[in-house]
N, C-alpha and C positions, 0 to 999 in steps of 0.2 A: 480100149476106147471106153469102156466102162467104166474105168475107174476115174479118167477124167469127168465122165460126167455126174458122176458118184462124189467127184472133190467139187465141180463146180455147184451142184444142190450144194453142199455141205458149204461151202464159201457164201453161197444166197441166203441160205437160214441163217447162220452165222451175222451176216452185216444186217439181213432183217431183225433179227434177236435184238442186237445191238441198240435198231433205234427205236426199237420199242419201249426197252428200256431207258434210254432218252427220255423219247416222252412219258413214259410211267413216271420216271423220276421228275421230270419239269412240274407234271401235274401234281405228282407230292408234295413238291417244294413249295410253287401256290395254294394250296388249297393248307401247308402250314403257316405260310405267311397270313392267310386271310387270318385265319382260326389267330393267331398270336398278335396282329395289330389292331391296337387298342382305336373304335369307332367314335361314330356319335354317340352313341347309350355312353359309353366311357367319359366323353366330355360332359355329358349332363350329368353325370356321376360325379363328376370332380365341382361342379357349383356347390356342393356341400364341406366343401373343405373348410375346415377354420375351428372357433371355440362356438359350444351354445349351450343354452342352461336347459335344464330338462324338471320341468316339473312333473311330481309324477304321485298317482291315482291309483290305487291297487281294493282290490277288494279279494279278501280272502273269502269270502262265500258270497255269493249272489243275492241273500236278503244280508246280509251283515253291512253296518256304515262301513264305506271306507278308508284306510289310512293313506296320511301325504308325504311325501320327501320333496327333496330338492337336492339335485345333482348337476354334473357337467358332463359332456360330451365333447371330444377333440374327434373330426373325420378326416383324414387325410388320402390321397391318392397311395398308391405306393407299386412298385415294382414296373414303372415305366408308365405310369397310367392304367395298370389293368386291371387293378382292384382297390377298391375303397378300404380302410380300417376305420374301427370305432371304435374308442375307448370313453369308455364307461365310470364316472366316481361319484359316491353317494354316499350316505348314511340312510343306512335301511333297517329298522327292526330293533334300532341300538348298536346295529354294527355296522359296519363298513364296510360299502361295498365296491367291487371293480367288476366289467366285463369288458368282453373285447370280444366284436365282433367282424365280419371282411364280408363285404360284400363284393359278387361277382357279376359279370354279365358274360354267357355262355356265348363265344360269335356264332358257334356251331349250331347250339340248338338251341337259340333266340328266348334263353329264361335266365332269371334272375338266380345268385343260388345268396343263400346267405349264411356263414357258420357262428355258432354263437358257443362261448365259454364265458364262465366267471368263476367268483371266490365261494359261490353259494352249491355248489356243484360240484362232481368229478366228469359228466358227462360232456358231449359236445353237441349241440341241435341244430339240425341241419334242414333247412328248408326250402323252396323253391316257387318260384312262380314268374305271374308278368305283368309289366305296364298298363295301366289303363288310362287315355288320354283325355276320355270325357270325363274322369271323376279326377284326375292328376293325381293317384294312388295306384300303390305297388301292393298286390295283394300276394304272401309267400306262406304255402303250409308246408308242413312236417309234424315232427311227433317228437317227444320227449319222455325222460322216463319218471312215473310220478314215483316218488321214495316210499310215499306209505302204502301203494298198494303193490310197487313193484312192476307194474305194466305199463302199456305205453299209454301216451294220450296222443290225443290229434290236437296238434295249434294249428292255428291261421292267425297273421298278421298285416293289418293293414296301415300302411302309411301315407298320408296325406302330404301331399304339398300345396301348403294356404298358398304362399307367396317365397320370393326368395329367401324371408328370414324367419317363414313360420312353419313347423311341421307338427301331423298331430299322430304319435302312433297308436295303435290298438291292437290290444291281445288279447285270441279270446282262446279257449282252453274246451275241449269236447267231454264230459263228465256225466257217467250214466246213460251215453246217447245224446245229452243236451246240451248246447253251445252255448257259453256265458264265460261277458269277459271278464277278466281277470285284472288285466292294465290298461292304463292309458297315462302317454309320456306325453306332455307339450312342450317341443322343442322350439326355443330363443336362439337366434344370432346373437353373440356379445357383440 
């Protein structure tokens, strides 16, 4: 008699096991789906798609005049909708420049990330942050590595949106303890 009762617990843990698992796996399955389907931040993310001209404001030291370029930008969606790419061309310095950068919108944990490469560099800088709807500016910090001293710095960057075909961005660069920016790009719709 024992042992029948012995099989039937063992048959009840068994098919309880079972749907628990079910549901462990259902709620995985959802909670991948939410995380992988691209939202509204996504859609407003993709109004930036197209070509735009980038005029751009650099100052290599904070009393120094500063120098100008003039470049272009292509943003497109890419990977279904779930991240933006930027590609970057200019003449800078005398030479020629590219970057390429991807912006992200995390579903999980509701921030922006942004990775950046170019030709001026071996590095990749990585930054993060979030929306702000009173000022319509995405404000994202991280750090970078400066080449002549070797350590890191702190950036923060903020980006404006004037209107649908006007962006303004700023970079400012932490040095010594003191924040001073660096660039500013004004972005054109063609």
């Amino acid at each position: 008699m024992k042992a029948i009762y012995l099989l039937a617990a063992a048959l009840c843990l068994l098919i309880t096991s079972n749907t628990y698992a079910q549901q462990d796996s259902a709620a995985m399955m959802k909670a991948w789906m939410d995380y992988m389907t691209p939202g509204p931040v996504h859609q407003k993310m993709a109004m930036d798609d197209g070509e735009w001209t980038a005029d751009m404001t650099m100052w290599e030291k904070p009393d120094a005049p500063p120098t100008k370029a003039t470049g272009a930008c292509v943003n497109k969606m890419i990977l279904g909708g779930r991240y933006c790419e930027s590609r970057y061309t200019a003449e800078m310095m005398g030479m020629p420049f590219e970057g390429l950068g991807t912006m992200a919108f995390d579903n999980h944990r509701k921030v922006f990330i942004n990775t950046w490469i170019d030709n001026m560099g071996t590095g990749v800088t990585i930054m993060e942050g979030t929306w702000d709807d009173a000022t319509h500016s995405l404000e994202l910090k991280g750090k970078v590595v400066d080449p002549a001293s070797g350590k890191d710095c702190l950036l923060r960057q903020v980006t404006t949106w004037k209107d649908k075909d006007h962006q303004v961005m700023e970079m400012y660069r932490t040095q010594n303890g003191k924040e001073v920016k660096e660039m500013e790009i004004a972005l054109t719709r063609k």
